[in-house]
C-alpha positions in Angstrom: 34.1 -32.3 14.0 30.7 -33.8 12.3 30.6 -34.4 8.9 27.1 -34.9 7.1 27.6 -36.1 3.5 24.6 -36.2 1.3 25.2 -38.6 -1.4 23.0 -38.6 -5.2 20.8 -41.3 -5.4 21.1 -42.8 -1.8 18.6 -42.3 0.8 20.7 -42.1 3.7 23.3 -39.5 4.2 26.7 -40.5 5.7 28.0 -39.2 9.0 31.0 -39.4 10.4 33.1 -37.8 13.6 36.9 -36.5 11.9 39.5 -35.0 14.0 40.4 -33.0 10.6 40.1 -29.3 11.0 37.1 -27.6 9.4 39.7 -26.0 7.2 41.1 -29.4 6.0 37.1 -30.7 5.1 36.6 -27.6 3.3 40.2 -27.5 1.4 39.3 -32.3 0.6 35.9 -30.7 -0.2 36.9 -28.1 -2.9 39.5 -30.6 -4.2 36.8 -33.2 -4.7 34.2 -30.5 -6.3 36.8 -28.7 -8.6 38.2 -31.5 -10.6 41.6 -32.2 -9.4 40.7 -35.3 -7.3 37.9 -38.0 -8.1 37.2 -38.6 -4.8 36.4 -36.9 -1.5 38.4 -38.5 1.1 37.7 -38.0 4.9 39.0 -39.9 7.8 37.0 -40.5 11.2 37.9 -40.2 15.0 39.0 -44.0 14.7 41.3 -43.7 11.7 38.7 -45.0 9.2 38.6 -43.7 5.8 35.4 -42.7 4.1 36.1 -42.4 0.1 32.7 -40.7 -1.9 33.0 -40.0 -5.6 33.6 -36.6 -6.5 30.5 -36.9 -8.9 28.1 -38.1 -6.5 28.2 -35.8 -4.2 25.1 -33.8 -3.0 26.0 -32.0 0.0 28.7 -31.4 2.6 27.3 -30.3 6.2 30.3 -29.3 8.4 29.6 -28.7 12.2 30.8 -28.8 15.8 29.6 -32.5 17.2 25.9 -31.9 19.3 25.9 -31.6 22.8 23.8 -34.1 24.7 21.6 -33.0 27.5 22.5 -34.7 30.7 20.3 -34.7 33.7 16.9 -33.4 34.5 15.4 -29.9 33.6 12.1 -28.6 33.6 10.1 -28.4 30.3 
């Protein structure tokens, strides 16, 4: 699953690849947003964690990874 997180005040947003569910994002996500935890927390494919504050948090993009084209096609 990609994960786009658009942090305040920092020009770059933060992607990662998580093997959590979109259901598990969303549930981390709400957590984060609605008081009960200070910080989102998010692990990747590899097992890294990702910590945000709560408070810092602009946006949360959750999608299916993009497909690369492979091969040749015409235009």
């Amino acid at each position: 699953m990609e994960v786009k997180i658009g942090v305040q005040n920092a020009p770059r947003e933060i992607n990662i690849e998580s093997a959590q569910s979109p259901e598990e994002i969303e549930k981390a996500v709400a957590a984060a947003l609605g008081g009960t935890e200070k910080l989102l927390v998010l692990s990747d494919e590899h097992g890294r964690k990702v910590l945000v504050p709560a408070e810092r948090l602009a946006y949360v993009e959750i999608g299916e990874p993009s497909k690369h084209k492979v091969g040749f096609g015409a235009l």
